[in-house]
C-alpha positions as CSV (number, residue, x, y, z in Angstrom):
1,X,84.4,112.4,88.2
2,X,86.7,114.7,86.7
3,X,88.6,117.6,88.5
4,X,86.1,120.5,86.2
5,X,82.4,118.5,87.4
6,X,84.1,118.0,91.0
7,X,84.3,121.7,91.5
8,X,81.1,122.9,89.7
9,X,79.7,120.6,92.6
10,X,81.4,121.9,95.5
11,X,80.7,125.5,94.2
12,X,76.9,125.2,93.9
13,X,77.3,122.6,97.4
14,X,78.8,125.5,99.0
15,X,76.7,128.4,97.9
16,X,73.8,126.0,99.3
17,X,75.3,125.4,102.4
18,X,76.0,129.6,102.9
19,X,71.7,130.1,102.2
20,X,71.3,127.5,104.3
21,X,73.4,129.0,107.3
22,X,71.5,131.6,106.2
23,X,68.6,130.1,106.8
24,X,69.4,129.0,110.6
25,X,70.4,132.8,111.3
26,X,67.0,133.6,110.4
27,X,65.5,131.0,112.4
28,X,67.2,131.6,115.1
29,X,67.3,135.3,115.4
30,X,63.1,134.9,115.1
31,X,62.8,132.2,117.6
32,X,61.3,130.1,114.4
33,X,61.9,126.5,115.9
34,X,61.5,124.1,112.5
35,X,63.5,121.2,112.0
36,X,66.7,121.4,110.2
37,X,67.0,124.9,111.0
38,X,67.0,124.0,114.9
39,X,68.9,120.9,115.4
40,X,66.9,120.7,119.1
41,X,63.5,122.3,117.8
42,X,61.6,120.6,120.3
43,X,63.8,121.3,123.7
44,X,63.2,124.7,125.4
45,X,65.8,127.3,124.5
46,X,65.9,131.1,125.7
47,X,65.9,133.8,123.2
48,X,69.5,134.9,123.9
49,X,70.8,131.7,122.9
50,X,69.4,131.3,119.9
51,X,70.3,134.9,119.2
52,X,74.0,133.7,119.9
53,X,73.7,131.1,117.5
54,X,72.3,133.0,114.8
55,X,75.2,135.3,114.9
56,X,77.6,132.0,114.7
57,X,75.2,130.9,111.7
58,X,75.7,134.1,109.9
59,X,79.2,134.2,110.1
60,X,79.2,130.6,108.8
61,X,77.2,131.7,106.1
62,X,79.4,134.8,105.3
63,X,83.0,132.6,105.3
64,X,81.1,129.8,103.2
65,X,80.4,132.2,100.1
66,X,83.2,133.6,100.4
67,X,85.0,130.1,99.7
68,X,82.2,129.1,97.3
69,X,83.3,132.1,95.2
70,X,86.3,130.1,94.0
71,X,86.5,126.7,95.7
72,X,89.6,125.7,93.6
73,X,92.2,128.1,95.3
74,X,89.9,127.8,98.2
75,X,90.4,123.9,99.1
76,X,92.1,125.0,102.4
77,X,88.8,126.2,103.8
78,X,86.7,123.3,102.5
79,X,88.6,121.2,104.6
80,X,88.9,123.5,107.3
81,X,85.1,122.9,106.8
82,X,85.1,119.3,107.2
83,X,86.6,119.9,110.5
84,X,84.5,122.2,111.4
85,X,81.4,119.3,110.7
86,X,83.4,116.6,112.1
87,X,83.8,118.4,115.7
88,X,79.9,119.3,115.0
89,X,79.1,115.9,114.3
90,X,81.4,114.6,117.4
91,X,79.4,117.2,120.0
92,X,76.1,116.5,118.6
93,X,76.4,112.9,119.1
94,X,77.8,113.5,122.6
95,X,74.2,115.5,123.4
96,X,72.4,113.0,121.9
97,X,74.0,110.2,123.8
98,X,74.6,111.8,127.3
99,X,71.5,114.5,127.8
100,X,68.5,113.3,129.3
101,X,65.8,114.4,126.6
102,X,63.0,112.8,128.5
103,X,63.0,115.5,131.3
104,X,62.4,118.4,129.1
105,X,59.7,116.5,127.5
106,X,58.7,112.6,127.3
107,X,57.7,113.8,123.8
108,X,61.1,114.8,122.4
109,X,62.0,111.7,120.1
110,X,65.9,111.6,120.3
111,X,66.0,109.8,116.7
112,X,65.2,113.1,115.0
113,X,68.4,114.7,116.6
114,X,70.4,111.3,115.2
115,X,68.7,112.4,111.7
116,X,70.0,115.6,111.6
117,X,73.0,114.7,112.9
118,X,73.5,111.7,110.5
119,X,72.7,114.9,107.7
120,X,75.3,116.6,108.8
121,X,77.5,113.7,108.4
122,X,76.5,113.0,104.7
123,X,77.7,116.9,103.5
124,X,80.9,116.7,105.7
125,X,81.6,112.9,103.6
126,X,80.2,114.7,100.5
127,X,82.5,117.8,100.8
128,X,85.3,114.9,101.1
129,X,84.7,113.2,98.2
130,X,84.0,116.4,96.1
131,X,87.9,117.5,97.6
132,X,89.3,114.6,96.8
133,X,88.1,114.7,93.0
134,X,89.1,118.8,92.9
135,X,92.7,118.3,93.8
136,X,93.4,115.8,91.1
């Protein structure tokens, strides 16, 4: 991949990653549980956290176009990014290892957390290889 296709990708990866931040605000600051918007859509949450994490997600989405707008002086946030996911992906596998789904609900299917986490683990390795190709 050359340096020129590497950052065309991480410029359109990022601007999708800001609309989808965007998205999650929205979800979040409706209540709208759906999956991939609500990483736990099917445990019980109060309105005033997800109100807290839709301000998070729209500040997320805010510094993400801000670095899509020129990814190639902006590599020092992309991985600041990757951080970012890494500690995400770290917590998120913590819940899903340690929290005992079963007595919100013996519904809740833990696998569908592991998806979404496994997701996030596929940008963050994504944004890496796109880095690594854009600083050449």
């Amino acid at each position: 991949m050359t340096r020129l296709t590497a950052l065309r990708l991480l410029k359109l990866t990022l601007w999708a990653l800001s609309c989808y931040f965007l998205l999650i605000f929205l979800a979040h600051v409706t209540g709208t549980k759906l999956p991939l918007l609500f990483v736990y859509f099917d445990v019980p949450s109060t309105i005033y956290q997800d109100r807290i994490i839709a301000f998070f997600a729209f500040g997320w989405a805010v510094f993400i176009a801000t670095t899509a707008r020129d990814p190639g002086t902006n590599l020092q946030f992309v991985r600041a990014l990757i951080v970012a996911a890494t500690g995400a992906i770290i917590i998120l596998s913590f819940i899903n290892l340690s929290t005992d789904f079963a007595s919100y609900s013996a519904d809740i299917e833990v696998w569908r957390f592991w998806v979404q986490t496994g997701l996030l683990a596929a940008i963050a390795l994504w944004l890496v290889l796109l880095v690594s190709f854009a600083k050449k």
